[in-house]
VEXZASE-885758 format. One line per field, with one value per residue (C-alpha): residue number from 1; x, y, z. Coordinates in Angstrom, 3 decimals. Each point is the difference from the previous one (the first is absolute). Layout:
REM residues N
num: NUM, ...
c1: X, ...
c2: Y, ...
c3: Z, ...
//
This chain:
REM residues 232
num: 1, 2, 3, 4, 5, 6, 7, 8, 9, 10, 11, 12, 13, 14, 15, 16, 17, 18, 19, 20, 21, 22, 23, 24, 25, 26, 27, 28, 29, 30, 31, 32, 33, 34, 35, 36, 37, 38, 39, 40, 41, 42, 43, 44, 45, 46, 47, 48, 49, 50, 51, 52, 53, 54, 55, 56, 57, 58, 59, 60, 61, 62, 63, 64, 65, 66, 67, 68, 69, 70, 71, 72, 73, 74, 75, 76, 77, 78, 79, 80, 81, 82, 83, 84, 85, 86, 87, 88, 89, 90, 91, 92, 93, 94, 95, 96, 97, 98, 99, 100, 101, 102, 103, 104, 105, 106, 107, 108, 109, 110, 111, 112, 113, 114, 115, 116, 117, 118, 119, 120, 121, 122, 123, 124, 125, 126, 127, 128, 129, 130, 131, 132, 133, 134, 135, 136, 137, 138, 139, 140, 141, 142, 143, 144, 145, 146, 147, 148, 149, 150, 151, 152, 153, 154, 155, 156, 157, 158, 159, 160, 161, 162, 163, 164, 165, 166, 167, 168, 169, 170, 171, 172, 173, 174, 175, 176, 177, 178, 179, 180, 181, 182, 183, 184, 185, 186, 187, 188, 189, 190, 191, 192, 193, 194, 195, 196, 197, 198, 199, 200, 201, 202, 203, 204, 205, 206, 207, 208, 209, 210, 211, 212, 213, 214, 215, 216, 217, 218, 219, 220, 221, 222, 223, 224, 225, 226, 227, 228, 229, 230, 231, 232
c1: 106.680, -0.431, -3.214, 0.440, 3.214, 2.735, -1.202, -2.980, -0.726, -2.573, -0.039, -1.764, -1.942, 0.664, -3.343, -3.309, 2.329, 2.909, -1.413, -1.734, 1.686, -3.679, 0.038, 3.500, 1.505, -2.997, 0.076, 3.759, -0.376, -2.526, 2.302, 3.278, -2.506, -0.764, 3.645, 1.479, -2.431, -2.075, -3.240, -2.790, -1.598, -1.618, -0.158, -2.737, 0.353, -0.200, -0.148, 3.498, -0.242, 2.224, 1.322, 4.132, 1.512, 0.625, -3.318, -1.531, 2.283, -0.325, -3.969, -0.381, 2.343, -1.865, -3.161, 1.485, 0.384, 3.555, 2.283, -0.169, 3.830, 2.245, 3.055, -2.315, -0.786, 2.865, 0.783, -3.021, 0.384, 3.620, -1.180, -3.209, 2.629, 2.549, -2.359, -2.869, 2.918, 0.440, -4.099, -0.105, 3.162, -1.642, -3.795, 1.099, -2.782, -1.945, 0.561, -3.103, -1.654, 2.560, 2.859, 2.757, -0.898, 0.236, 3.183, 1.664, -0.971, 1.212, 3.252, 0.301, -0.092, 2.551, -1.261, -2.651, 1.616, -2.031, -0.644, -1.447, -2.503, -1.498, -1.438, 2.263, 2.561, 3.953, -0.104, -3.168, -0.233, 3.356, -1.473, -2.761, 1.736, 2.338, -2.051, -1.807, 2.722, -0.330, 2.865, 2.518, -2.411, 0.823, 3.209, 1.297, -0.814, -2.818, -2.332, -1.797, -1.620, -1.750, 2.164, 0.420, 0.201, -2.327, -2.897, -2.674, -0.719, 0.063, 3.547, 1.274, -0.983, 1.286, 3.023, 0.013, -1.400, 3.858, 2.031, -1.201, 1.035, -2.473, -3.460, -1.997, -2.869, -1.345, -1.712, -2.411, -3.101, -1.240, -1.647, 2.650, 2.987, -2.403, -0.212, 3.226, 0.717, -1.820, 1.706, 3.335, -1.318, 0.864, -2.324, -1.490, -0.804, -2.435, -0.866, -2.725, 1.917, 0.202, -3.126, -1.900, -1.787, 0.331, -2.661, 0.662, 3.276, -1.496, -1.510, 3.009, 1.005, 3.328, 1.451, -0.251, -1.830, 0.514, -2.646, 0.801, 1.224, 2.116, 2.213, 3.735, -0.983, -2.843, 2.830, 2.725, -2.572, -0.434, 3.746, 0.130, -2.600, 2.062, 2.915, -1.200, -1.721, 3.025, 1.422, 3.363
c2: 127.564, -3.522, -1.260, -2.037, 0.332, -1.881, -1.199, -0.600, -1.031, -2.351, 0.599, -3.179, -0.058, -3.681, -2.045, -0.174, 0.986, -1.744, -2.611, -1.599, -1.358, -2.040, 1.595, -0.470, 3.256, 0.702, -2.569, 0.531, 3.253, -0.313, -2.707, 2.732, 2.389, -2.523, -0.954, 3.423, 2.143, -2.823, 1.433, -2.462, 0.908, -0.550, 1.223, -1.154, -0.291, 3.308, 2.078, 1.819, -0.686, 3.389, 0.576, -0.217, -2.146, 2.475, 1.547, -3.591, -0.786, 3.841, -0.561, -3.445, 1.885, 2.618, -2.249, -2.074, 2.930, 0.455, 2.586, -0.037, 0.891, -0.545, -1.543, -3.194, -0.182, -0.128, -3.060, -2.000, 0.673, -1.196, -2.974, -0.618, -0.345, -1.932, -2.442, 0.052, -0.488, -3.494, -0.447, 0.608, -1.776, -2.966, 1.617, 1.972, 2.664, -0.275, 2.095, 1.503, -0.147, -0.560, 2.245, -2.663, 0.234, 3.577, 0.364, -2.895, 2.216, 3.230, -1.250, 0.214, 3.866, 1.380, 3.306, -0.895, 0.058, -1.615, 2.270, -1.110, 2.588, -1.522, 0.596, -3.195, 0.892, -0.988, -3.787, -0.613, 1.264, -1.928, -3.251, 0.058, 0.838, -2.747, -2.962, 0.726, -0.227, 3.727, 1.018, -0.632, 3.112, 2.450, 1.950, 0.198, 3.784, -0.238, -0.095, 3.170, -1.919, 1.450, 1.355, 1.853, 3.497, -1.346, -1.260, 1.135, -1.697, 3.629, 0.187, -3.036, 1.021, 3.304, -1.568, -2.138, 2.993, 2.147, -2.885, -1.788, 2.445, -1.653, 0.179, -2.678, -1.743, -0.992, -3.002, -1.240, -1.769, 2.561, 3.326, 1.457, -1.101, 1.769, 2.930, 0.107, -0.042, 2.919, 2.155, -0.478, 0.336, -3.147, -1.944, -3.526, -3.066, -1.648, -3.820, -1.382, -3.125, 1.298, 0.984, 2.531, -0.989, 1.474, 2.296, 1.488, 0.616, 1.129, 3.541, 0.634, 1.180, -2.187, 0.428, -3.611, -2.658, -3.723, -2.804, -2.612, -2.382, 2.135, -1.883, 0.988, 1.204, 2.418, 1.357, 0.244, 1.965, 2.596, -0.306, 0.992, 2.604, 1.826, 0.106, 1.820, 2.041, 1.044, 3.092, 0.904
c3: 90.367, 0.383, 0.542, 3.468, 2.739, 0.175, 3.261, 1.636, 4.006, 1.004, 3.755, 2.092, 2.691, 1.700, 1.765, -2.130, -3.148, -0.374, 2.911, 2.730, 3.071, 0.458, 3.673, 1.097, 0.419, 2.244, 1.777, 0.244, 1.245, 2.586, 1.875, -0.459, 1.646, 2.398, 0.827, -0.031, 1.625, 1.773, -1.296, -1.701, -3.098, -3.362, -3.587, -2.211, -3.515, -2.110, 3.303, -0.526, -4.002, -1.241, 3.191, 1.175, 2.368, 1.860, -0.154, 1.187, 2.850, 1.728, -0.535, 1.812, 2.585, 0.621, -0.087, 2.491, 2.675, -0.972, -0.616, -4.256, 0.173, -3.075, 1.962, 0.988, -3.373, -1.067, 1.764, -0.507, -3.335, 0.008, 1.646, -2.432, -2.986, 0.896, 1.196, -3.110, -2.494, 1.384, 0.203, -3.834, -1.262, 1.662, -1.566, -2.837, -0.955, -2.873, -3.339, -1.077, -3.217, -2.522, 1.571, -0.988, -3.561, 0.377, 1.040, -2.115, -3.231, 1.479, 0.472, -3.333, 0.145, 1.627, -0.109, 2.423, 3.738, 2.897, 3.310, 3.373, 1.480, 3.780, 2.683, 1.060, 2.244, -1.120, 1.466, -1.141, -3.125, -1.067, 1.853, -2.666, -2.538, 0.533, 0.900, -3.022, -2.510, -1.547, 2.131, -3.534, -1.888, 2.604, 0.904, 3.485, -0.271, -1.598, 3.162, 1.612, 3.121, 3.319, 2.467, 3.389, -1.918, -2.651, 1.945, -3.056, -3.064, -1.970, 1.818, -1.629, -3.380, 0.255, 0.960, -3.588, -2.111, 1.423, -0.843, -3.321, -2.384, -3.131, -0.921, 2.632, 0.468, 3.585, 0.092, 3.235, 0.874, 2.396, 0.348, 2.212, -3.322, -1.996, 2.178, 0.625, -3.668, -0.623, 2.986, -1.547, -3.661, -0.987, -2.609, 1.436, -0.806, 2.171, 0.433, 1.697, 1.294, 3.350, 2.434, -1.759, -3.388, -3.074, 0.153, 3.395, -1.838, -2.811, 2.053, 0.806, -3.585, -0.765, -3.105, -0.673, 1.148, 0.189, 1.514, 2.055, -2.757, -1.906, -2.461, -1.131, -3.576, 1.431, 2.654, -2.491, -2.549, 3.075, 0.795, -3.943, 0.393, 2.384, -1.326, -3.162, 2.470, 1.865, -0.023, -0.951
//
C-alpha cells in the first residue's frame, strides 16, 4: 500500500482565504440590490462572514419587507457580477498572507489539484478569481459555487465531496467552512485571515490551524501533513 494517494484535493473557500475585495463586492452588491430591486441597504463588515450569496441577498430582502424569492435573486445577482468584475480589474483584490507563494510551489506538484468551494455565486466567484490573477490554478470545472438549488453552504460542499473523487482538504476562514467541513466529513484547514480570530476558530475543533500571518512553508508542511494523512 503506498503510503499517501496519488492525488490529493485542496478545496478553497474564496474571501478572507484566498482574498479580500477591501469592501468592494459589498459595496457592489448593495448598489445591484439597489438597481434591481430598488431597495436601500447595508452590510457591515463580518456581518454575513460564512454566509452565500444567495443566503445574503434573500436576507436583506426579506429585511427590507420583501418577498425573499430566489428568481429576484437571481437577477441581482446576475447583475452584481458582471458589474464587480469591472470594479476589481480596475481594484484588483488583495492576496492574503503569502497565498502567491503558495501556489507558485504547488505547481510543482501535479498531484495536488486546486478546487473552489463558495458561498460566491457563479459571476462572482469567477470575477474574483480573475481580477486576482489565480484564475490560471483553477480548471473551468473546478468550481462548486452557490446556486438557486444550492442556496446552503453545507449544499455546496456536498456538492464537491460527490464529484472530487480524491482525498480533500477544505480550507476557510470561518466557522460556518469549518462547520460545514465537518457535516460532509471532510478534514479542514482553518485560517484566521478572515473575520473571526484564531482562537474563536480554535473552539471550533479544526484539524489545523493557521494565524493570521501564515507563511507558505508552514501551509505547505500542513498541505504535507495531509497528504500522509489521507486515506486511500
Amino acid at each position: 500500500m503506498k503510503s499517501t494517494p496519488d492525488k490529493i484535493a485542496l478545496l478553497w473557500d474564496i474571501d478572507g482565504t484566498l482574498l479580500d475585495t477591501r469592501g468592494m463586492a459589498a459595496k457592489q452588491l448593495v448598489l445591484s440590490i439597489k438597481e434591481v430591486a430598488g431597495i436601500e441597504c447595508s452590510i457591515s463588515p463580518g456581518q454575513y462572514s460564512g454566509f452565500t450569496d444567495y443566503e445574503i441577498v434573500l436576507d436583506l430582502l426579506q429585511n427590507s419587507g420583501r418577498a425573499p424569492e430566489i428568481k429576484t435573486a437571481e437577477g441581482i445577482l446576475a447583475h452584481y457580477g458582471l458589474k464587480l468584475l469591472d470594479q476589481l480589474l480596475e481594484n484588483p483584490p488583495q492576496l492574503l498572507a503569502e497565498i502567491e507563494k503558495v501556489f507558485e510551489e504547488i505547481a510543482n506538484f501535479p498531484h495536488i489539484k486546486h478546487f473552489i468551494g463558495t458561498g460566491n455565486s457563479n459571476l462572482g466567484a469567477q470575477a474574483k478569481i480573475t481580477a486576482s490573477g489565480l484564475h490560471k490554478y483553477f480548471a473551468t470545472n473546478s468550481f462548486f459555487i452557490s446556486g438557486p438549488t444550492k442556496v446552503s453552504r453545507d449544499s455546496v460542499i456536498q456538492s464537491a465531496v460527490e464529484s472530487i473523487d480524491m482525498p480533500t482538504l477544505l480550507i476557510g476562514d470561518s466557522d460556518r467552512d469549518i462547520l460545514s467541513a465537518q457535516t460532509n466529513k471532510l478534514k479542514v484547514l482553518a485560517v484566521a485571515t478572515g473575520h473571526h480570530d484564531i482562537e474563536e476558530l480554535r473552539r471550533l475543533n479544526p484539524d489545523y490551524l493557521l494565524g493570521s500571518d501564515w507563511s507558505a512553508q508552514e501551509f505547505l508542511e500542513i498541505i504535507s501533513l495531509f497528504a500522509k494523512n489521507a486515506e486511500l
